[in-house]
PDB file of N, CA, C and O in Angstrom:
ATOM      1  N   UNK A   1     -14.617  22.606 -16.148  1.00  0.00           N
ATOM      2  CA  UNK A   1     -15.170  21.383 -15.578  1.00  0.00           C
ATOM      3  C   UNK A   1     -14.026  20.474 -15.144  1.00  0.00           C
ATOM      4  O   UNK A   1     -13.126  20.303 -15.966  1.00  0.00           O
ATOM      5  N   UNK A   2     -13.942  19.866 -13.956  1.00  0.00           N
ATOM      6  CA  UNK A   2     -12.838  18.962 -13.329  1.00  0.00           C
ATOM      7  C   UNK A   2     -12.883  17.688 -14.195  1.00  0.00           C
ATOM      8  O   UNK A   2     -13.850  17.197 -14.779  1.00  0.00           O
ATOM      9  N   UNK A   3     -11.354  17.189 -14.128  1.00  0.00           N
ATOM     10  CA  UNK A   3     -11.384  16.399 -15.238  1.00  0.00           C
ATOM     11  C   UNK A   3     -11.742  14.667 -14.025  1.00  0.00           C
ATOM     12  O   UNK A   3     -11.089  14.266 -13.061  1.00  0.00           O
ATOM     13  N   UNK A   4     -12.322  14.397 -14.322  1.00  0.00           N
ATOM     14  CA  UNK A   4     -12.009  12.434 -13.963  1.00  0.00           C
ATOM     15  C   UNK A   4     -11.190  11.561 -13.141  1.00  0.00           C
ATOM     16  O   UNK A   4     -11.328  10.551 -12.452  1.00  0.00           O
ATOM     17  N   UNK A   5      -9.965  12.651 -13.625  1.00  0.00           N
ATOM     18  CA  UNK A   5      -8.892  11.660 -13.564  1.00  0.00           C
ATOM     19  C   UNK A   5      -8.400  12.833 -11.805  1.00  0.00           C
ATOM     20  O   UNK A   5      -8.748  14.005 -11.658  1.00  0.00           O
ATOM     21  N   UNK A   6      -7.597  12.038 -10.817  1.00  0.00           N
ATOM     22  CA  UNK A   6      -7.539  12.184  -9.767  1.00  0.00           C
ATOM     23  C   UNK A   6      -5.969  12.312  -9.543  1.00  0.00           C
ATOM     24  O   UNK A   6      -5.260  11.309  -9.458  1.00  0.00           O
ATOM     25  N   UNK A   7      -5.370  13.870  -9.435  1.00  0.00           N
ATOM     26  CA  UNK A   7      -3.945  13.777  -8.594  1.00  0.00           C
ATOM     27  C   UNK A   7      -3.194  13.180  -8.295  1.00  0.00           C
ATOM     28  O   UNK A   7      -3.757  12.423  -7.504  1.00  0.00           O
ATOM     29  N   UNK A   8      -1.783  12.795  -8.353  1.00  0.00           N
ATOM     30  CA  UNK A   8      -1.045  11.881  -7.407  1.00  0.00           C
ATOM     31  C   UNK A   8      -0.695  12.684  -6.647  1.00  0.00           C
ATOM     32  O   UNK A   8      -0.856  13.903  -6.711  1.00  0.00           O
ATOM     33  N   UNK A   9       0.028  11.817  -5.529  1.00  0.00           N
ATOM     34  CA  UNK A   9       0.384  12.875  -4.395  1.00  0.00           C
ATOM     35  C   UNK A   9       1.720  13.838  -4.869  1.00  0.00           C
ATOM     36  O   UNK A   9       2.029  14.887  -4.304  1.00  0.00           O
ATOM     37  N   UNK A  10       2.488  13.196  -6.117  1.00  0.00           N
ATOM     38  CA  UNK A  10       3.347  14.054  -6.440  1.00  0.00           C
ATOM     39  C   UNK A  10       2.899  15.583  -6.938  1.00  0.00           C
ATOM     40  O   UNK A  10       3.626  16.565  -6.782  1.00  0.00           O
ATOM     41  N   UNK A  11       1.503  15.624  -7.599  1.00  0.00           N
ATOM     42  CA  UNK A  11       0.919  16.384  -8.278  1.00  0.00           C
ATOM     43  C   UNK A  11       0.205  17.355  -7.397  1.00  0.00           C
ATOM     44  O   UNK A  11       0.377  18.523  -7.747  1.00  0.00           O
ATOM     45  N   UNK A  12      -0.616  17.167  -6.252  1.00  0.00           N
ATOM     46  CA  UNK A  12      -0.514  17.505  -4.936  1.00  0.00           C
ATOM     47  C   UNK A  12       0.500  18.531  -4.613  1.00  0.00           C
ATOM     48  O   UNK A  12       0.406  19.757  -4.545  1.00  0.00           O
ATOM     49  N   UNK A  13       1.602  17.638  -4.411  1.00  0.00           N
ATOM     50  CA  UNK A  13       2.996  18.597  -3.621  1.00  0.00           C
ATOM     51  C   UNK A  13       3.182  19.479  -4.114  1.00  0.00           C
ATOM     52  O   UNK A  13       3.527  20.527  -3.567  1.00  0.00           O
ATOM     53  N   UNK A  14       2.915  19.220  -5.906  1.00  0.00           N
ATOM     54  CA  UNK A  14       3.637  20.054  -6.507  1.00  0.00           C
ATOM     55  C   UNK A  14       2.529  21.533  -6.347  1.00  0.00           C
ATOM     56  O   UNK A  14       2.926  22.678  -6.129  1.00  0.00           O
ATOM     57  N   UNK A  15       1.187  21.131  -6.514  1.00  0.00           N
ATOM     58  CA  UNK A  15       0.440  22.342  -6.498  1.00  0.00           C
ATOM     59  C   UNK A  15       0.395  22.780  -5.102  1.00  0.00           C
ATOM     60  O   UNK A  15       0.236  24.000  -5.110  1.00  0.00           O
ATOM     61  N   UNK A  16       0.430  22.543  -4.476  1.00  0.00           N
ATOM     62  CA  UNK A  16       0.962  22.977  -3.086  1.00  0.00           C
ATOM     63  C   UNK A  16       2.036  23.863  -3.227  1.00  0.00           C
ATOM     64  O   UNK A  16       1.765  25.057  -3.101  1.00  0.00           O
ATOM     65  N   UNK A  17       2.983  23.605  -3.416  1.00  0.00           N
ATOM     66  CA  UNK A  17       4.332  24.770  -3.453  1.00  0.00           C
ATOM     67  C   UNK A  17       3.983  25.460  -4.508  1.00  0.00           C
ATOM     68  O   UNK A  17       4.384  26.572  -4.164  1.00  0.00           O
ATOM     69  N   UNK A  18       3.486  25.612  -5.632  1.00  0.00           N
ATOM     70  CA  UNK A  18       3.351  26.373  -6.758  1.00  0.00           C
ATOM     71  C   UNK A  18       2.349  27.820  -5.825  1.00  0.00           C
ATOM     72  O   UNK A  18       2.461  29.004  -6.144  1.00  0.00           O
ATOM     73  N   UNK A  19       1.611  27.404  -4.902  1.00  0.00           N
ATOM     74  CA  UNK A  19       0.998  28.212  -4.409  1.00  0.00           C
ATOM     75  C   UNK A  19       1.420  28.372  -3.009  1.00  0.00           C
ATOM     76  O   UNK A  19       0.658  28.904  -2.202  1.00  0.00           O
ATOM     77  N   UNK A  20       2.600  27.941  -2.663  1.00  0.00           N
ATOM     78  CA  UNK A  20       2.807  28.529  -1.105  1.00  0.00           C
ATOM     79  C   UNK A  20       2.118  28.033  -0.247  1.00  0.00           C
ATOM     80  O   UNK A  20       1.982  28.749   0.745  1.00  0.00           O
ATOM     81  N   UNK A  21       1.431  26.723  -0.213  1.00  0.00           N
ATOM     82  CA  UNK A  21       0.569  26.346   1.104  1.00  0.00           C
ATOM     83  C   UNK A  21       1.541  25.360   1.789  1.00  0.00           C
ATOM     84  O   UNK A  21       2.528  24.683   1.502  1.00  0.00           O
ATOM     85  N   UNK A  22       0.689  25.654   2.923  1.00  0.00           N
ATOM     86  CA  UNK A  22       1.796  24.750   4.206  1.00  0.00           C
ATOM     87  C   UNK A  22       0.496  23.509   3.854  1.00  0.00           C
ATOM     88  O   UNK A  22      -0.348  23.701   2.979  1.00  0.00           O
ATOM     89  N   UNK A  23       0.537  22.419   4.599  1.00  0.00           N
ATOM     90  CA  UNK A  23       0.127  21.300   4.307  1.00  0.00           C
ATOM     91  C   UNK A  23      -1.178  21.540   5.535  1.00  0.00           C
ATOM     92  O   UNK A  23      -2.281  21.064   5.263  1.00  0.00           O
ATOM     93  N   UNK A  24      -1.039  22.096   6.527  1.00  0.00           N
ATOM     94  CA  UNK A  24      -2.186  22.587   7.406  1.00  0.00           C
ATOM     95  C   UNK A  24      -3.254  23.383   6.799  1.00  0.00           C
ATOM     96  O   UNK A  24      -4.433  23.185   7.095  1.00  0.00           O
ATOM     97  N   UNK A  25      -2.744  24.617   5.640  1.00  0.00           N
ATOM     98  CA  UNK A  25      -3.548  25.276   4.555  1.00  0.00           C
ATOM     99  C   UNK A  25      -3.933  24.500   3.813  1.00  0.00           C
ATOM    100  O   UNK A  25      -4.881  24.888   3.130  1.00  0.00           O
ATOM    101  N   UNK A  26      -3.643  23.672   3.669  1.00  0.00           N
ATOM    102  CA  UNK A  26      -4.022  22.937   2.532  1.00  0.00           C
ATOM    103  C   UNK A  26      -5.513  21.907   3.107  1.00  0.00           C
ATOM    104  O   UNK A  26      -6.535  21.649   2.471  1.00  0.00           O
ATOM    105  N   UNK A  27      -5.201  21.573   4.250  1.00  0.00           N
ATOM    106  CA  UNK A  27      -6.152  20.674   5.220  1.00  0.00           C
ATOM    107  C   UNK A  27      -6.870  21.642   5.543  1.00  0.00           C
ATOM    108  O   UNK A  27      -7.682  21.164   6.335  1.00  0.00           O
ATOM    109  N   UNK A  28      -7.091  22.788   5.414  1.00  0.00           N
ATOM    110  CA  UNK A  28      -8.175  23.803   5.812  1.00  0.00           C
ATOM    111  C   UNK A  28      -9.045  23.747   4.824  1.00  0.00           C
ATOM    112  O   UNK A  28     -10.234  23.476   4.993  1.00  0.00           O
ATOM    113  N   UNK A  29      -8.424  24.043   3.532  1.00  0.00           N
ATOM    114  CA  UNK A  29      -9.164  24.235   2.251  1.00  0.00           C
ATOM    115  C   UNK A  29     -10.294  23.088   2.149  1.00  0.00           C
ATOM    116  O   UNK A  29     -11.493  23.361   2.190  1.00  0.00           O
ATOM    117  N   UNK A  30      -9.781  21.749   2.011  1.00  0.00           N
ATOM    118  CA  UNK A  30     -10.183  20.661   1.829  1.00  0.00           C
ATOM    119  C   UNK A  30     -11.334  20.385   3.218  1.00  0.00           C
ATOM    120  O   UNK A  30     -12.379  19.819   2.897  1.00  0.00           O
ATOM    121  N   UNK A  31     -11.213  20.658   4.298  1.00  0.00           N
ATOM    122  CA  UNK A  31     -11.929  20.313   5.631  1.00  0.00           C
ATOM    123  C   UNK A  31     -11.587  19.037   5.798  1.00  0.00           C
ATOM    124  O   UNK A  31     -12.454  18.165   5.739  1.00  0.00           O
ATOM    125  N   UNK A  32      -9.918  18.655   6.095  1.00  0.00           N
ATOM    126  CA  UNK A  32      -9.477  17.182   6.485  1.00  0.00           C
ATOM    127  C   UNK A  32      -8.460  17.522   7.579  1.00  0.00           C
ATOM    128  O   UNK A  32      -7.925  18.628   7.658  1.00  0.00           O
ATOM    129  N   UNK A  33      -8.324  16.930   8.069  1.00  0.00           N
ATOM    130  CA  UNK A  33      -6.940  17.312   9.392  1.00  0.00           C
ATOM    131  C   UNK A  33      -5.427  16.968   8.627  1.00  0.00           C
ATOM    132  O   UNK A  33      -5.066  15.903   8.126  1.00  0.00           O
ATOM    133  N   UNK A  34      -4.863  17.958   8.706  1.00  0.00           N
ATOM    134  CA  UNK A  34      -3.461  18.022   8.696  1.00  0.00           C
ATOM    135  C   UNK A  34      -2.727  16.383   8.173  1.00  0.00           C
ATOM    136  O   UNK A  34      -1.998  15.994   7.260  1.00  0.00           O
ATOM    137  N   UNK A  35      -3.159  16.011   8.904  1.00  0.00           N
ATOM    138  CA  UNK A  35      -2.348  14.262   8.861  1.00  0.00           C
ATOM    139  C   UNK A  35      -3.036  13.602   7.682  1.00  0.00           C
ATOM    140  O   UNK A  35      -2.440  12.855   6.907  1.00  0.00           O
ATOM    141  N   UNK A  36      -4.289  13.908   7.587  1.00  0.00           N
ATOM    142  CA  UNK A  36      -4.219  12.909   6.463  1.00  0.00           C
ATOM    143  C   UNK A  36      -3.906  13.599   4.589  1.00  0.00           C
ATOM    144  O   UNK A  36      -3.872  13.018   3.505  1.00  0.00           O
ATOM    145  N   UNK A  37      -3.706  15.282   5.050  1.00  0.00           N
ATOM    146  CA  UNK A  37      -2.814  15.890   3.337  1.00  0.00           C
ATOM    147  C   UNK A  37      -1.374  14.838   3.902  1.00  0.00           C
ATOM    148  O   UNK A  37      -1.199  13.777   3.304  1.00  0.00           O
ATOM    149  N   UNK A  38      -0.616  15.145   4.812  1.00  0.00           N
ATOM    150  CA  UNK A  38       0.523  13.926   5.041  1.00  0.00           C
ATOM    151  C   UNK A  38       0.638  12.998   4.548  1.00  0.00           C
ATOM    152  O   UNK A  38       1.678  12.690   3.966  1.00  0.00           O
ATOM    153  N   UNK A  39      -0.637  12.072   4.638  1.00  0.00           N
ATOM    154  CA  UNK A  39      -0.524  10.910   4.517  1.00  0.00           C
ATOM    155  C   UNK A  39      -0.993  10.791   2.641  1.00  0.00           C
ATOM    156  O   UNK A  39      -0.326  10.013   1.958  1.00  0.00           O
ATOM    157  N   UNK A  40      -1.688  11.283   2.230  1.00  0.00           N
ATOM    158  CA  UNK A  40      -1.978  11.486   0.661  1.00  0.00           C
ATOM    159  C   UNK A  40      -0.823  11.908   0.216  1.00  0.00           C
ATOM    160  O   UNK A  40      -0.410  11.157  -0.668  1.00  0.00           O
ATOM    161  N   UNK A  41       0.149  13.120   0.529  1.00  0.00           N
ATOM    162  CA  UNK A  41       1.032  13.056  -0.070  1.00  0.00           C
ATOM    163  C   UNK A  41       2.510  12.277  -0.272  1.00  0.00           C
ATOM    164  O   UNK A  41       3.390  12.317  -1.132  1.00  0.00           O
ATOM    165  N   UNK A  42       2.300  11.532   1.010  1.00  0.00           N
ATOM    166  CA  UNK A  42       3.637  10.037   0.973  1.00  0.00           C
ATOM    167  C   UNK A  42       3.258   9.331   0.802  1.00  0.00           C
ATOM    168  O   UNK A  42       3.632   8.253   1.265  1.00  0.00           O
ATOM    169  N   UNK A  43       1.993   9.516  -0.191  1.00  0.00           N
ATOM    170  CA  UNK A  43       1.579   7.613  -0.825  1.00  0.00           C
ATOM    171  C   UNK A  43       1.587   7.617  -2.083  1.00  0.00           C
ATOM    172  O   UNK A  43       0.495   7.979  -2.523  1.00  0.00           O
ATOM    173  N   UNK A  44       2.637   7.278  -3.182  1.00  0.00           N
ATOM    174  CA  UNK A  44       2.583   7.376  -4.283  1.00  0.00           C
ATOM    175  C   UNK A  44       1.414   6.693  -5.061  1.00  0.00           C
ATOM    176  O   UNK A  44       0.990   7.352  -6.010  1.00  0.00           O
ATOM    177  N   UNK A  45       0.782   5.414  -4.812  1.00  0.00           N
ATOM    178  CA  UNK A  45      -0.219   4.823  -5.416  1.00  0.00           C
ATOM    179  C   UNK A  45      -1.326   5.560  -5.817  1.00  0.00           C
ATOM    180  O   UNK A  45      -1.542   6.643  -5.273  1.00  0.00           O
ATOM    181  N   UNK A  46      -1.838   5.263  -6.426  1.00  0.00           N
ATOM    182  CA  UNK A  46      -3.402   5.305  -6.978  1.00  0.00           C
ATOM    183  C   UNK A  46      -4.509   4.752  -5.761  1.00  0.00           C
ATOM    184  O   UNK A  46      -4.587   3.674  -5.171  1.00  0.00           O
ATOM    185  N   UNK A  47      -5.202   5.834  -5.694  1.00  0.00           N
ATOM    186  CA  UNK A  47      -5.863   5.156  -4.117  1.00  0.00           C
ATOM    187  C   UNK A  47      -6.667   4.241  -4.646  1.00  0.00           C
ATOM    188  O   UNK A  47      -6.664   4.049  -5.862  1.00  0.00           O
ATOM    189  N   UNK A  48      -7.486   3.534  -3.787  1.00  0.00           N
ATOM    190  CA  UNK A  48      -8.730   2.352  -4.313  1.00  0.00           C
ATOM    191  C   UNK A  48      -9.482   2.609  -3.387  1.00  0.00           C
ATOM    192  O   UNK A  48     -10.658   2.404  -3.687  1.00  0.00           O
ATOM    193  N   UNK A  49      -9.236   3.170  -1.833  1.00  0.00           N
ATOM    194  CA  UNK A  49     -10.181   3.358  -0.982  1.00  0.00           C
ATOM    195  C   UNK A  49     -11.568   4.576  -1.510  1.00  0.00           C
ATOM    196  O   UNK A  49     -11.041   5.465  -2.179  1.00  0.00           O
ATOM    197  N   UNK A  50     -12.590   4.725  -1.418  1.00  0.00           N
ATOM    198  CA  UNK A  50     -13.187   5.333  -1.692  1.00  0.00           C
ATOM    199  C   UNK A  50     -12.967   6.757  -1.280  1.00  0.00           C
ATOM    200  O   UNK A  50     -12.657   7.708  -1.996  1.00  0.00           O
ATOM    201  N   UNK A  51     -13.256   6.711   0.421  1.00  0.00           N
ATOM    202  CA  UNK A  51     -12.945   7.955   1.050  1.00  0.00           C
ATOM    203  C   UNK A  51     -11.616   9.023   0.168  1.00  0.00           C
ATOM    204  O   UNK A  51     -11.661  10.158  -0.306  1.00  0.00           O
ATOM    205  N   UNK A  52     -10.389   7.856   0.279  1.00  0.00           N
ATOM    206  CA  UNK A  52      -9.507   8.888  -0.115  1.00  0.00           C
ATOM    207  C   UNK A  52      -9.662   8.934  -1.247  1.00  0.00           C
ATOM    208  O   UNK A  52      -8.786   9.581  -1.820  1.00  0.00           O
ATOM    209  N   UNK A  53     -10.579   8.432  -2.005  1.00  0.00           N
ATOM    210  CA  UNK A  53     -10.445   8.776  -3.480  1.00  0.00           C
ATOM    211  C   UNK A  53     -10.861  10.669  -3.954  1.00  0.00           C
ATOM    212  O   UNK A  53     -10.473  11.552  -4.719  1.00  0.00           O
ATOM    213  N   UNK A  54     -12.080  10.375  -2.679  1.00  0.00           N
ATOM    214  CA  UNK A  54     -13.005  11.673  -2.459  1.00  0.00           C
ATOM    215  C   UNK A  54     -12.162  12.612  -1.811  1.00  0.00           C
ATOM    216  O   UNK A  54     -12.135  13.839  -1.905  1.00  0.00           O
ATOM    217  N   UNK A  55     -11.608  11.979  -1.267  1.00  0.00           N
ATOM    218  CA  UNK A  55     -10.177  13.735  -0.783  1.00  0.00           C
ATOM    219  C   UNK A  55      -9.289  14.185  -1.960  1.00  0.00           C
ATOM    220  O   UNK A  55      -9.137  15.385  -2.188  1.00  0.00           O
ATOM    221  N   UNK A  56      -8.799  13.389  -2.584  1.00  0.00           N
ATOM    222  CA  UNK A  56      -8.040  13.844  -4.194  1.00  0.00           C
ATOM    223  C   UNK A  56      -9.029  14.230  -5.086  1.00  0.00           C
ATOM    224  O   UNK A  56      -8.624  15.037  -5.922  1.00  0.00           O
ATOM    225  N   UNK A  57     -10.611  13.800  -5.211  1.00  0.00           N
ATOM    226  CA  UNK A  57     -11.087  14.714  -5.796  1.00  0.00           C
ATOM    227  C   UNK A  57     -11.409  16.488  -5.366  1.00  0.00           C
ATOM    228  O   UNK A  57     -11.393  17.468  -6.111  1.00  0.00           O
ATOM    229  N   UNK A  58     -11.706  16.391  -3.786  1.00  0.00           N
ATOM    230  CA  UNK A  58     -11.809  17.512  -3.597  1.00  0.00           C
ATOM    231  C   UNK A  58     -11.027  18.522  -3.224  1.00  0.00           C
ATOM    232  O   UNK A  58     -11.393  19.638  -2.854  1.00  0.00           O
ATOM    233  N   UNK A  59      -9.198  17.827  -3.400  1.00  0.00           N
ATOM    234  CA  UNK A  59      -8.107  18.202  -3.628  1.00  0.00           C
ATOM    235  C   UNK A  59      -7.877  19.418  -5.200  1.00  0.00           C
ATOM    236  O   UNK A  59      -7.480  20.579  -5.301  1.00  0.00           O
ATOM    237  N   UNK A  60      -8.345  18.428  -6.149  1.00  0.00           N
ATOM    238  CA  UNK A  60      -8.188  18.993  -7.506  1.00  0.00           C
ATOM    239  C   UNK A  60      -9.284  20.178  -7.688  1.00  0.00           C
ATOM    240  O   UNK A  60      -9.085  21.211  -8.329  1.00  0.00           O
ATOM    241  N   UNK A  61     -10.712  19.768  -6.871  1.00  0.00           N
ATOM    242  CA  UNK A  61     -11.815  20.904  -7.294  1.00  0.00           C
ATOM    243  C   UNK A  61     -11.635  21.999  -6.627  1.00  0.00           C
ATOM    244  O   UNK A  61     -11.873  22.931  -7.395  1.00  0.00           O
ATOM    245  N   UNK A  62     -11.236  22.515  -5.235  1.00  0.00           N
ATOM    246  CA  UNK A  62     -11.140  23.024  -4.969  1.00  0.00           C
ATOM    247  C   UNK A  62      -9.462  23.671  -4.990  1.00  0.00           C
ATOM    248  O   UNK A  62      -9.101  24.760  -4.542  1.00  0.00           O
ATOM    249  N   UNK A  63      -8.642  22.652  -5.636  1.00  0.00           N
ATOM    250  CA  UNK A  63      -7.229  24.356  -5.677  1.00  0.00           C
ATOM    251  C   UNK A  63      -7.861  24.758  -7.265  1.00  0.00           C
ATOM    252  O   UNK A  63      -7.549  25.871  -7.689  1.00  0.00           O
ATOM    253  N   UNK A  64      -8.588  24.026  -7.991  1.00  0.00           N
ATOM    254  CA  UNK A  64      -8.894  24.845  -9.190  1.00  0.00           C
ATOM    255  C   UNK A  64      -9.863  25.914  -9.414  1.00  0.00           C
ATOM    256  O   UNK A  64     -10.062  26.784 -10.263  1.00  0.00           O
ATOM    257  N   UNK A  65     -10.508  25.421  -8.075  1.00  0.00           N
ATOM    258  CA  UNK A  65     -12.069  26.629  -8.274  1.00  0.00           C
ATOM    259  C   UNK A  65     -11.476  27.780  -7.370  1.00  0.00           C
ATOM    260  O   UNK A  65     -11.962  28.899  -7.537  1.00  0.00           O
ATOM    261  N   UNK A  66     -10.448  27.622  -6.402  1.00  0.00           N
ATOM    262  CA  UNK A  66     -10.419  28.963  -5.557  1.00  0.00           C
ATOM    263  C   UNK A  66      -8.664  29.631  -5.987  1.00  0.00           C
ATOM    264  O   UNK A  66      -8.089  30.688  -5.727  1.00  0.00           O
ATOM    265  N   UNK A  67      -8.320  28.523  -6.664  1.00  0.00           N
ATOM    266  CA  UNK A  67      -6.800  29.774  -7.140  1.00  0.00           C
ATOM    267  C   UNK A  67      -6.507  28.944  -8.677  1.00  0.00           C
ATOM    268  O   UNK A  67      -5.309  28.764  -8.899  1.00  0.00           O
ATOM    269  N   UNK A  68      -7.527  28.396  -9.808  1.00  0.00           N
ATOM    270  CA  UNK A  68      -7.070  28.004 -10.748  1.00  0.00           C
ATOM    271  C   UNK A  68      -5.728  27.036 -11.222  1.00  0.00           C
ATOM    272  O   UNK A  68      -5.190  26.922 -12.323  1.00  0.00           O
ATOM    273  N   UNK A  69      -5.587  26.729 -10.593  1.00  0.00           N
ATOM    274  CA  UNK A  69      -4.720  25.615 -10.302  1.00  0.00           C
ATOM    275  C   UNK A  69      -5.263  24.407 -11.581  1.00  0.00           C
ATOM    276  O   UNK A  69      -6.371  23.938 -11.321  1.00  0.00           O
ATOM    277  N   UNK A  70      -4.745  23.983 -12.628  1.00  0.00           N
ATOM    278  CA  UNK A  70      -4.951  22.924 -13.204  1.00  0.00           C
ATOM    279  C   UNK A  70      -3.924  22.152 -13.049  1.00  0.00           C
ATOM    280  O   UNK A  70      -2.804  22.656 -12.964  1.00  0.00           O
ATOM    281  N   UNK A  71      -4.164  20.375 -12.964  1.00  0.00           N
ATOM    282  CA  UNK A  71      -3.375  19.285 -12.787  1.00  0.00           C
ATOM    283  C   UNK A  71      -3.326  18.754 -14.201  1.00  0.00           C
ATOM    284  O   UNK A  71      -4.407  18.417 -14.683  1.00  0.00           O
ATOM    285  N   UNK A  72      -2.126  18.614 -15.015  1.00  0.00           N
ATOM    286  CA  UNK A  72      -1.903  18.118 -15.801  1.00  0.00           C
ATOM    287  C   UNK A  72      -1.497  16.489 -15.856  1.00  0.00           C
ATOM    288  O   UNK A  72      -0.365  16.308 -15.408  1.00  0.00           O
ATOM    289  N   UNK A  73      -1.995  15.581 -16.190  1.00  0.00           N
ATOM    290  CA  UNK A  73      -1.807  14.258 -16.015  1.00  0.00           C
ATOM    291  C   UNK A  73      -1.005  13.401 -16.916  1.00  0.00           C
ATOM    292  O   UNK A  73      -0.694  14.076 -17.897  1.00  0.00           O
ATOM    293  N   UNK A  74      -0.613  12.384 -16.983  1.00  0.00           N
ATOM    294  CA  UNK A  74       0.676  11.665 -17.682  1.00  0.00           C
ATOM    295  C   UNK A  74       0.172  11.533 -18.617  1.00  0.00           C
ATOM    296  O   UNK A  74      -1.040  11.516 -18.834  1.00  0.00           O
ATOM    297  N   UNK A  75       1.008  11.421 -19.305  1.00  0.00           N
ATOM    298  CA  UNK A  75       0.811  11.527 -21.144  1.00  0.00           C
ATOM    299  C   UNK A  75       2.215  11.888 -22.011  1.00  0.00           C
ATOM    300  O   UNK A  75       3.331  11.612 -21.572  1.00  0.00           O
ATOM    301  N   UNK A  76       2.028  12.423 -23.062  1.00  0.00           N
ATOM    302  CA  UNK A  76       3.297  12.541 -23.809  1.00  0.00           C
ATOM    303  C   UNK A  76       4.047  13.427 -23.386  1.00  0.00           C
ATOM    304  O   UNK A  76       5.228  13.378 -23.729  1.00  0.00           O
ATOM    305  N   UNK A  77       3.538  14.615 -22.423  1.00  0.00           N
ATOM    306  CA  UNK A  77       4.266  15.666 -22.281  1.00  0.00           C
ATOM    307  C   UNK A  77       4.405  15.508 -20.656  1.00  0.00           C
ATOM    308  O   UNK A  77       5.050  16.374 -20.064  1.00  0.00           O
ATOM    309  N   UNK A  78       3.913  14.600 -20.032  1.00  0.00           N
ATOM    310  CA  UNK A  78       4.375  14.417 -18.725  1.00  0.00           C
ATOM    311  C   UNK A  78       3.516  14.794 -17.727  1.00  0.00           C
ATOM    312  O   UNK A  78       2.371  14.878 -18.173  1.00  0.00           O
ATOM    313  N   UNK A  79       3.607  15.109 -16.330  1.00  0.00           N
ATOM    314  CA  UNK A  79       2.264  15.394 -15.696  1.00  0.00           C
ATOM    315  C   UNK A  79       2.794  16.329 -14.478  1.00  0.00           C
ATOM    316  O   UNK A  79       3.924  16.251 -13.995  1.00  0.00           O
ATOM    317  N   UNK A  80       1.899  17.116 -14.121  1.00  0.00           N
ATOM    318  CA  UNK A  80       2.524  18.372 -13.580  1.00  0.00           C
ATOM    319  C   UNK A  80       1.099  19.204 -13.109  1.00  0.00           C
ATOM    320  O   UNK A  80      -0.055  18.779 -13.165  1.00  0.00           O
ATOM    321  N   UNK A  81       1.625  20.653 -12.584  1.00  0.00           N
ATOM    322  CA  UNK A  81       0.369  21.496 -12.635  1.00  0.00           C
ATOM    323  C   UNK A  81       0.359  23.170 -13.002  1.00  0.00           C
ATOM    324  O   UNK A  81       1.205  23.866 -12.441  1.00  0.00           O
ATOM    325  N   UNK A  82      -0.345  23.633 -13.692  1.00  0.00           N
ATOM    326  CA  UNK A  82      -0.415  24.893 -14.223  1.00  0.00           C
ATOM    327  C   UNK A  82      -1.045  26.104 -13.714  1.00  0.00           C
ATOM    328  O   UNK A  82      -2.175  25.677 -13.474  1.00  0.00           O
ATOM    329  N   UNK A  83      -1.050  26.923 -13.500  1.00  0.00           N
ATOM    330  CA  UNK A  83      -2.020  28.177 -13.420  1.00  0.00           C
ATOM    331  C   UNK A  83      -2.941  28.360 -14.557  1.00  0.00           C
ATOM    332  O   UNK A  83      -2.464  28.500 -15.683  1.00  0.00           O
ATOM    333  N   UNK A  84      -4.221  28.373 -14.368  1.00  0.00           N
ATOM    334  CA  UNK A  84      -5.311  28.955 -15.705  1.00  0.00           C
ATOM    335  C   UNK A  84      -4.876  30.775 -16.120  1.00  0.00           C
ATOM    336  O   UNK A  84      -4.681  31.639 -15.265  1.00  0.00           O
ATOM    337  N   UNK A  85      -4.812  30.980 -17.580  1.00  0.00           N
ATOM    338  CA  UNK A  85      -4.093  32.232 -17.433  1.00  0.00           C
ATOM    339  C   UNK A  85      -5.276  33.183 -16.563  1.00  0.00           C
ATOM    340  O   UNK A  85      -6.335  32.596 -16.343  1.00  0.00           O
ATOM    341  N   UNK A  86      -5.164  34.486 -16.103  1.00  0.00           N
ATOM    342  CA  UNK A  86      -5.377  35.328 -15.708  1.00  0.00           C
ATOM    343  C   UNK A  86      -5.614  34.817 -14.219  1.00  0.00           C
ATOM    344  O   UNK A  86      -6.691  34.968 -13.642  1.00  0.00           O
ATOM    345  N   UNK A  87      -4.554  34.226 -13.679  1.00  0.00           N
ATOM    346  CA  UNK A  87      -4.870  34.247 -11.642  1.00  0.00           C
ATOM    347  C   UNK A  87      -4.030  34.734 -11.448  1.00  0.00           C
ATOM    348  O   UNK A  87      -3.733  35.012 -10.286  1.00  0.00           O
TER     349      UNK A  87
END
């Protein structure tokens, strides 16, 4: 089950290269144009807009539902992203 809590764009990048996507793959997955994975990923903030809130969610649901991809979020051990074992 997806957790609540919503990606930064660092967390993004990072699952992005962990899996080899160009940022156009990545705008495929999601159904957003190219420019705006760009623009999510050179914005360090916490969004407030709604819309983009709904692109970082369907950022996180979908690299986790189609290549297991989990986003680990800040805390004691820091925040990052993992593979679920067996992908």
């Amino acid at each position: 089950m997806p957790s609540n809590e919503i990606p930064s764009a660092r967390m993004i990048r990072a699952a992005r290269a962990l899996l080899g996507l160009e940022q156009s793959q990545l705008a495929d997955i999601v159904g957003v144009a190219r420019r705006t994975i760009i623009r999510i990923e050179s914005d360090d903030t916490k969004p407030t807009n709604p819309r983009r809130r709904e692109i970082h969610e369907a950022i996180r649901d979908r690299l986790e539902k189609k290549f297991g991809v989990l986003f680990v979020y800040p805390g004691e051990t820091g925040e990052g992203v993992v593979m679920k074992k067996g992908k």
